[in-house]
C-alpha positions, 0 to 999 in steps of 0.5 A: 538502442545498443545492447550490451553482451559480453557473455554471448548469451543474445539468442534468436527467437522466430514468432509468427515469421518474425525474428526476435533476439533475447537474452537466454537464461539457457545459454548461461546453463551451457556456459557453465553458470549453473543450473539455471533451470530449475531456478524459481520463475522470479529468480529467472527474472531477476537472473535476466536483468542482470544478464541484460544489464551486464557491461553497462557500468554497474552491472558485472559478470559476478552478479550474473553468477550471483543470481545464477548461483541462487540456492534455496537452502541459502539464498545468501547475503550477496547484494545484487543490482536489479534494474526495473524495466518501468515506475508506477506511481500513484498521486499521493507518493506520487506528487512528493516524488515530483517535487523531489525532481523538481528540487534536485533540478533546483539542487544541480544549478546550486551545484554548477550541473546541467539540471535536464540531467534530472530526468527519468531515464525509465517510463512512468507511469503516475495515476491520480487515484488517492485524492477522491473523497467519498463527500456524495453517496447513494445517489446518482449524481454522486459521481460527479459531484465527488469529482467536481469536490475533488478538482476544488481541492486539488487544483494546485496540486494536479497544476503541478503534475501536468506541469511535470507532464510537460517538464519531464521525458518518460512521465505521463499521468493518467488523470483523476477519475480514470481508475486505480494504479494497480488495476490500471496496471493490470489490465492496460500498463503492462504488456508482460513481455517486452519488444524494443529494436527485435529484443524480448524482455520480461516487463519488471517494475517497482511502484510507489504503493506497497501494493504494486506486486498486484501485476504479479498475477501476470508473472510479472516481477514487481514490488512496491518501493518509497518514492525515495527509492522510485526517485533513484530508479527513475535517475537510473539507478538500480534497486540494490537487494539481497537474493531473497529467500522463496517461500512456496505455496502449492494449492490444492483442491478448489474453492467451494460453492459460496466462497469467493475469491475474497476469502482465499486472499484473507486466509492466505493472508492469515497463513502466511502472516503466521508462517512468517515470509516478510522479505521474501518472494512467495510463488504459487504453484500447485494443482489447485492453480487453474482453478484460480482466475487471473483475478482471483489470483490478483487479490492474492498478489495484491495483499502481498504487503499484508502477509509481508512478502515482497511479492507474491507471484503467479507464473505464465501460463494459459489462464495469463494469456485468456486475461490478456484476451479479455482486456484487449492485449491478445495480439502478443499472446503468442510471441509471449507464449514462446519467449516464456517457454524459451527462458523457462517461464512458462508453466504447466500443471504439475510443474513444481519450482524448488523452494527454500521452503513449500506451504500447502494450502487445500482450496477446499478449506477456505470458509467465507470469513472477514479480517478485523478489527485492526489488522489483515491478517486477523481473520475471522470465519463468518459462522464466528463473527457475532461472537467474536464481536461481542469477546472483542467488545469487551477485551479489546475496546473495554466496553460493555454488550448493550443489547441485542439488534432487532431486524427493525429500524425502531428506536430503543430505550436509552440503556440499549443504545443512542438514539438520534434523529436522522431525517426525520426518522427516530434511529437508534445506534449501538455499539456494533453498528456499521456506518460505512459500508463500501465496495472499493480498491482495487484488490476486490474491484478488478475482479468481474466475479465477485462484483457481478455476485455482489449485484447479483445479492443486491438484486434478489434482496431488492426483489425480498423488499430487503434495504439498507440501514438509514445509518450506513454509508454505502459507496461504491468505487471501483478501480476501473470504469469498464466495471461500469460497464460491463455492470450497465451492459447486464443491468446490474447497476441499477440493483447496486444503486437501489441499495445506495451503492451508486458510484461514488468515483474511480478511486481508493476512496475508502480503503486508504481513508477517504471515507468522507463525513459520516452523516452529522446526526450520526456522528453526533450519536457516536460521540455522544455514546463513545461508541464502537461502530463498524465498517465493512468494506472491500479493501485491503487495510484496517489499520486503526484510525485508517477508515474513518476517525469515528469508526473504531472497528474495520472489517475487510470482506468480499463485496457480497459481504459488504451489501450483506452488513449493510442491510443488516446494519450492525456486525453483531448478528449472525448472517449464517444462523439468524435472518438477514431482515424480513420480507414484504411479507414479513418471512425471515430471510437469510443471507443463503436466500439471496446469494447467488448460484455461482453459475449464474455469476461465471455466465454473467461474466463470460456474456458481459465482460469483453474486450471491447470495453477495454480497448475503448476505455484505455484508447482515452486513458490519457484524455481526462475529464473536462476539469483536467483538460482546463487547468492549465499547467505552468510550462518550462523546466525549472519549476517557480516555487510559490511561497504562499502555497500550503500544497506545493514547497521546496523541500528541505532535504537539499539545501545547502548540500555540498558536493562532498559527503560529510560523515555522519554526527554521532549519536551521545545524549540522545533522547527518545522522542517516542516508545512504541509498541508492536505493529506500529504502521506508516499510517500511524508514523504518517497519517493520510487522512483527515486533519484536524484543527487542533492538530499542529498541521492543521494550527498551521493551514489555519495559520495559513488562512485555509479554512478547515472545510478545505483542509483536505487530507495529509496524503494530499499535502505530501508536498508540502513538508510543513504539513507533513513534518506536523503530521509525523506520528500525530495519528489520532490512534497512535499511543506514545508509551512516553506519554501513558493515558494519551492517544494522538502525537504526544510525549514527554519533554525531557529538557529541565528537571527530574523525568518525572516532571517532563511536560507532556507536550505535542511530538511537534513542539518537543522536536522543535524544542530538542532541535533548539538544544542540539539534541538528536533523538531516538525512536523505539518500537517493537515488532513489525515496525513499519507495516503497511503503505510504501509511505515514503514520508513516514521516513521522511518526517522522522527524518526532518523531526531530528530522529537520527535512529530508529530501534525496533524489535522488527522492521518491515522491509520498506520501511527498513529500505525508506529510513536509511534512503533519509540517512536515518539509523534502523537498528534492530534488537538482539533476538528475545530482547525488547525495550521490556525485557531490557528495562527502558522506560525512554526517559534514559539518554542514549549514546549509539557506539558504531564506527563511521560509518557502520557496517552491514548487519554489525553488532552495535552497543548502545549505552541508556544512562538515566539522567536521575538515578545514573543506572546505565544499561548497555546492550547490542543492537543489529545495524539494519543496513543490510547492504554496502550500497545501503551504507553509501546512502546513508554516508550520503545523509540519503540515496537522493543526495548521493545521486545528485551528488554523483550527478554533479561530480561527473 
C-alpha cells in the first residue's frame, strides 16, 4: 500500500518492540500549520485524514491548513473532504444501497464502462438487524419462531445480500439473528486504532443509520449518512463537510443511587435539544467523565440524532481500553494508548478541549424520568409522569380522564373503560393503558448495568408475587447474543421470562416499529373505545405512528422502567408515590421495594460479564443460522432483475442517463404537493412500518397477488421503488395542512376549477395526475424538517413523486444532505418568517427564481400567485446547498449520477 506524504509529516512510533509509522498531527505544529494541539479531539480526527489523504487526487495541501486553521469562535464555511476509513450498514438501508450498485453496474454497460468499477473501495460492513418482527412473545420458544417468520418474509430479500456478498469485494454481511449494527459495532467491528503495511490511523466511518455515532464512546469518529452518500463513500468518493461548530459538554458530579444510565441520556437529549447544536460535533469531557462507563457513554452517543448532533463524542482514555478488555480486543490496548498520546488523542482527567461554546451539566441532578409521548427530547421526570399524563390526555390527545386504575385486573363498568375478553379472562382497558412494553435497541441492550438491574427488578417482583398485565406485550431483544449470555451465566433469564420478557430475537424489533400485532382482543378494545394507549419501551425513537399503528402515546424509559409499567399496567399511576400492585399477602408494594442495590448490579456485572463470551460469539459472526446457510444465492456479477418480484426492482433513478450532465428545468407554475407543520420526520416522509390494504402501496402488492399477511413493512421493501414511491409521506400519522380534517397521505389537487373545489385525493395519485400535466412540484414545512432516521428514501420518494423543492423553515442535517444527493432543491425560509407568517396557504403556483444552477447558501426569490384572486407574494429563501460540491450533485440530478458519470468518462 503506497502512502502518500507530501508534507513530510510520516513519523515513526515503537510499541512493545515494534516500529510503526503514523501521520503526526505534531509535525504540522512544527511546520508551521498552526496550533494543532489544542484542537478538539474530532477536529484532530478529522485534521488526520486530510493529512493522510493529501496528494491522492482530491485531497490538497489547502485542506490540511483548513482543518488546521479550525477556530472555535469561527469554524467557518470552508468545505472539506474527509475520507472514512470503513461503512456500516444495517438491512433496511442496506438493501436499497445494493440495488443501487447493482443498477450502476447496469447503468456503466449502457454507458460503454467496465461495470466491476462499481465496486466499494472501503470495508463494509452490513447487519440484518431491521427485519425481525415481534409476531411470538413470552414464551420460550419465541425466538425461534420470530426467526423462522422472519426468513418466510425475507427470503428474496436475504437472497439478494448473499448475492452481493459474492458479487462485491470489501462487503460482508452479518446475517439475521446476530444482533444490532451499532452494538455489533461497539463490541466487535471497531478496532479503534488502525494497523495496515506498519502505518497507524484512526478508525473513521459513516453508517447508513442515523445512529451510528453510538461508536463514538470509543473516540472513534463516525456519523450517520443516506445510503445516497454511503454509496458515494463506498465508490471513493470522500464525505465533503463544512468544519462544524464543537459544542462541549463538561459533567460534573455523578449519577445518584437508582438513576440509570437511561436517565442521563434523556436529560441530555432534553438539554442539548433546547441548546440547539443540530449540525454540530458535541465532545464530552469533565470531572463527572469516569464516572461514566463505556456504556453509559454509549447510550449518550447513541441519541446524538436525537439532540441533533452529528455526533457526540467521548475521548480515549482509560475507561476505553477496559471496554476493549471486556469484549475481547485487549491485545492492542497498548499500541492504541500510545498512537492516541502521540497525536494528542488521549485524555486525562482535568483535560479540558476549546470549544466554541461549553454546557455544564452536574451528574447529580439527573432524576429518573422517560421521554413522550411523541418525541425524545420531551422528557418527563418520573414523580410527574401520571400528571403529566392526565394534562396531555386532555390537550394533546382531546380526550376526557376516564377514571382512576385499581391495581386488580377486574373488569369495570362501561363508563370507566372497554371491556373485553381475553382468554377467557373479563379484562378492562382504558385510555393510559400500556400494551407494548419492550426492552429492545441497542441504545439500552449494550449496556450489562441496567439489563442486569432490569432482571434483578424483575426477580425480586416475582418473589412479591408481583405479574404482568394479561394486556401488555412483553418483549425482550437485545442487540447482541452475548447478553443472553451473561444473563443465563448468572441466572437471571429465567426471572425476565417469568414476567413475559423472554427473548423475542436479536434485532430492533420495536424501536423502529416492528412491534408485531397487539393481540386481536386488544386491538378490537382499542378500536372499539378510540383509545389512547401506551407503550414503553427501551429505544430510542417515539416518533408518532412509529411503535405501533394502535399505540398513539410512546414512552422511552430504562429497561427497569419498562418491567415497572408492565406490571402496573397503565401510565397513569404514580410509581413514586402509589403502590406498584400487591403481594401474596395482599401488602402494597412500591416500585422502591424491588429495585436493585446498585452494588449488587455493579457485582453482577464484574463476575458474569467476560471476554470469553465475546470471543466466542463474534468467532461465528459471519457463520449465520441454518435458514441463512440454505438459501442460496444466485452468483456472478450483473445482477438478473426478476420482473415479478415485489421485493427486489431496478430503480429508476438511471435509466436514460447521458454521459453529460443537462442543467436542471426551472421551476414556474409549480404546485404544492403538501404543507406541513413542525418537526415533520423521515418516518412521516417514509414510513418503515406496517402496510395497510387500503394504502396505495398495499393496493399495489394486493395488485401483485401478495396477500396482506405477507406484506411485511415498507422498510423491508426499500428495494422496491413502487412500493415505496407509494409509500411516500402516507404515514398513518402524517397530517397535509392542504387537506384539513385528514390524517395519512392525502392533499388536494389543484389541476381544474377554483381551490376551493380541488378534490381531496391520495399523495400518490395527485403526483401521477401532476406528472401527466407536466407540472413539478413543491413541498412546504416548518422546522426541523427531516428529523429523525438516515432514511435515504424520504429523499428518494420525494425525489421520484416530482417534488423538485423543498421549503422548510429548518432542516435536519441529513435530510438536508439526502435531498440534494436526489437533485431535488432544499430551501430555507428567511429567519422569523413561515408559510404563516408569509400568508401561504399552498393553493398558490410557485415559480423558484435562482440561476443555473444556484449557489451555496444564495438568497433566492420565490413568486406564490394565486391562480383565483391573482394576489402575488414575493419573498427570499436560502438555498440550502451549502457547499460547491453539493452544487455539482444536484447539477448532476444526484451524487450517484455524478459518479457514475465520472466512472464512465474516465
Amino acid at each position: 500500500m503506497h502512502h502518500h506524504d507530501p508534507l513530510g509529516a510520516l513519523k515513526e512510533l515503537a510499541v512493545d518492540g515494534q516500529r510503526f509509522r503514523f501521520y503526526s498531527l505534531q509535525a504540522l505544529e512544527e511546520k508551521g500549520f498552526g496550533k494543532v494541539s489544542a484542537l478538539p479531539s474530532s477536529i484532530k480526527i478529522l485534521l488526520e485524514s486530510v493529512l493522510r489523504h493529501c496528494g491522492n487526487g482530491l485531497v490538497r495541501e489547502e485542506d490540511v491548513r483548513a482543518v488546521a486553521g479550525w477556530r472555535a469562535d469561527s469554524p467557518g464555511s470552508i468545505e472539506i473532504p474527509f475520507n472514512p476509513s470503513r461503512v456500516v450498514l444495517q438491512d433496511f438501508t442496506g438493501v436499497p444501497s445494493i440495488v443501487d450498485l447493482a443498477a450502476l453496474r447496469d447503468a456503466c454497460i449502457d454507458l460503454g464502462a467496465d461495470p466491476s468499477r462499481i465496486n466499494p473501495l472501503v470495508p463494509c460492513d452490513l447487519v440484518v438487524d431491521h427485519s425481525l418482527q415481534v409476531d411470538a412473545f413470552g414464551t420460550s420458544d419465541a425466538l425461534q419462531k420470530n426467526l423462522e417468520r422472519e426468513f418466510e418474509r425475507n427470503g428474496e430479500r436475504y437472497g439478494f445480500l448473499k448475492w452481493g456478498q459474492q458479487a462485491f469485494s470489501n462487503f460482508n454481511v452479518v446475517p439475521p439473528g446476530t444482533g444490532i449494527v451499532h452494538q455489533v459495532n461497539l463490541e466487535h467491528f471497531s478496532p479503534v486504532v488502525h494497523e495496515e503495511g506498519g502505518v497507524l490511523w484512526p478508525d473513521s466511518l459513516v453508517g447508513t443509520d442515523s445512529h451510528t455515532p453510538m461508536i463514538n464512546a470509543l473516540g472513534v469518529l463516525g456519523w450517520g449518512v443516506g445510503g445516497i452518500e454511503a454509496e458515494a463513500v463506498m465508490l471513493g468518493q470522500p464525505v465533503y463537510m463544512l468544519l462544524p461548530e464543537v459544542v462541549g459538554v463538561r459533567f460534573t458530579g455523578r449519577l445518584a443511587r437508582h438513576v440509570t444510565a437511561t436517565d442521563l441520556v434523556l436529560t441530555v437529549t432534553q438539554v442539548l435539544r433546547k441548546e440547539g447544536v443540530v449540525g454540530a460535533f458535541v465532545e464530552f469531557f469533565g470531572p463527572g467523565l469516569s464516572s461514566l462507563t463505556l456504556p453509559d457513554r454509549a447510550a449518550i452517543s447513541n441519541m446524538s440524532p436525537e439532540y441533533g448532533a452529528t455526533v457526540g463524542y467521548f475521548p480515549i482514555d482509560r475507561i476505553s481500553l477496559d471496554y476493549l478488555a471486556m469484549t475481547d480486543r485487549g491485545a492492542s490496548n497498548e499500541r492504541i494508548e500510545q498512537y492516541a498520546k502521540a497525536q494528542g488523542l488521549w485524555h486525562e482527567e482535568g483535560d479540558e478541549p476549546i470549544c466554541s461554546r461549553v454546557i455544564d451539566l452536574d451528574l447529580g441532578s439527573v432524576e429518573p424520568s422517560l421521554a413522550g409521548p411523541k418525541r425524545p427530547q420531551d422528557r418527563i421526570s418520573l414523580s410527574c409522569m401520571a400528571g403529566q399524563w392526565r394534562q396531555d390526555l386532555a390537550e394533546v390527545y382531546k380526550k376526557p380522564h376516564i377514571a382512576d386504575h385499581d391495581l386488580s385486573d377486574s373488569p369495570r363498568n362501561g363508563d370507566q373503560g372497554i371491556g373485553f375478553i381475553m382468554d377467557g379472562r373479563e379484562l378492562t382497558l382504558d385510555h393510559g393503558s400500556v400494551v407494548i412494553a419492550a426492552i429492545t435497541s441497542c441504545t439500552n441492550t449494550s449496556n450489562p448495568f441496567v439489563l442486569v438491574a432490569a432482571a434483578l427488578l424483575a426477580r425480586r417482583a416475582r418473589e412479591k408475587g408481583l405479574r404482568v398485565k394479561p394486556w401488555v406485550k412483553t418483549s425482550f431483544a437485545p442487540g447482541s447474543r452475548v447478553v443472553i449470555d451473561y444473563l443465563e451465566a448468572a441466572g437471571l433469564m429465567e426471572d425476565l421470562e417469568a414476567l413475559g420478557f423472554a427473548n423475542v430475537g436479536f434485532g430492533c424489533t420495536t424501536c423502529i416499529g416492528n412491534s408485531g400485532p397487539l393481540p386481536e382482543p386488544v386491538a378490537d378494545a382499542i378500536r372499539q373505545g378510540d383509545l389512547v394507549v401506551a407503550g414503553v419501551l427501551s429505544g430510542n425513537r417515539n416518533f408518532e405512528g412509529r411503535i405501533n399503528p394502535l399505540v398513539k402515546a410512546n414512552y422511552l424509559a430504562s429497561p427497569l422502567l419498562v418491567v415497572a409499567y408492565a406490571i402496573a399496567g397503565t401510565i397513569e399511576r404514580d410509581l413514586v408515590g402509589e403502590p406498584l400492585g400487591v403481594d401474596n399477602e395482599g401488602k402494597d408494594i412500591f416500585l422502591r421495594d424491588i429495585w436493585p442495590a446498585d452494588e449488587d448490579v455493579r457485582s453482577i456485572v464484574r463476575s458474569e460479564v467476560k471476554a470469553g463470551y465475546f470471543a466466542d460469539r463474534y468467532a461465528k459472526v459471519h457463520d449465520g443460522t441454518p435458514e441463512w446457510r440454505a438459501i442460496n444465492a444466485g452468483a456472478g456479477s450483473i445482477y438478473t432483475w426478476d420482473l415479478s418480484s415485489t421485493y427486489i426492482r431496478r430503480p429508476p433513478f438511471f435509466e436514460g442517463l447521458k454521459l453529460e450532465a443537462e442543467p436542471p428545468a426551472a421551476i414556474r407554475d409549480a404546485r404544492c404537493l403538501a404543507l406541513f407543520g413542525d418537526s415533520v420526520t423521515t418516518d412521516h416522509i417514509s414510513p418503515a412500518g406496517a402496510i395497510l390494504p387500503t394504502q396505495p402501496a398495499g393496493e399495489y402488492l394486493l395488485s401483485r397477488g401478495v396477500n396482506v399477511s405477507d406484506f411485511n413493512s415498507f422498510g423491508s421493501r426499500r428495494g422496491n421503488h413502487e412500493v415505496m414511491i407509494r409509500g411516500t409521506f402516507d404515514n398513518i400519522r402524517i397530517r397535509n395542512l392542504l387537506a384539513p380534517g385528514t390524517e395519512g397521505g392525502w392533499t388536494r389537487l389543484f389541476l381544474r376549477g377554483a381551490a376551493a373545489d380541488a378534490p381531496v385525493v391520495t399523495i400518490y395519485d395527485a403526483s401521477k395526475r401532476y406528472r401527466e400535466e407536466g407540472v413539478p412540484l413543491i413541498v412546504i414545512a416548518g422546522s426541523d424538517y427531516g428529523m429523525g432516521s438516515s432514511r435515504d428514501w424520504a429523499a428518494k420518494g420525494t425525489s421520484l413523486l416530482g417534488v423538485r423543492a423543498v421549503i422548510a423553515e429548518s432542516f435536519e442535517r441529513i435530510h438536508r444532505s439526502n435531498l440534494v444527493g436526489m437533485g431535488v432543491l432544499p430551501l430555507q425560509f428567511m429567519e422569523g418568517e413561515s408559510a404563516a407568517s408569509l400568508g401561504l396557504c399552498g393553493e398558490e403556483c410557485y415559480e423558484i427564481v435562482s440561476r443555473k444552477p444556484p449557489c451555496p447558501r444564495e438568497e433566492i426569490s420565490v413568486i406564490a400567485r394565486h391562480p383565483d384572486t391573482g394576489n402575488e407574494t414575493v419573498f427570499s429563501v436560502i438555498c440550502r446547498i451549502d457547499s460547491p460540491v453539493e452544487v455539482d450533485y444536484y447539477r448532476h440530478g444526484g451524487i450517484l449520477p455524478m459518479v457514475v458519470r465520472s466512472i464512465a468518462l474516465s
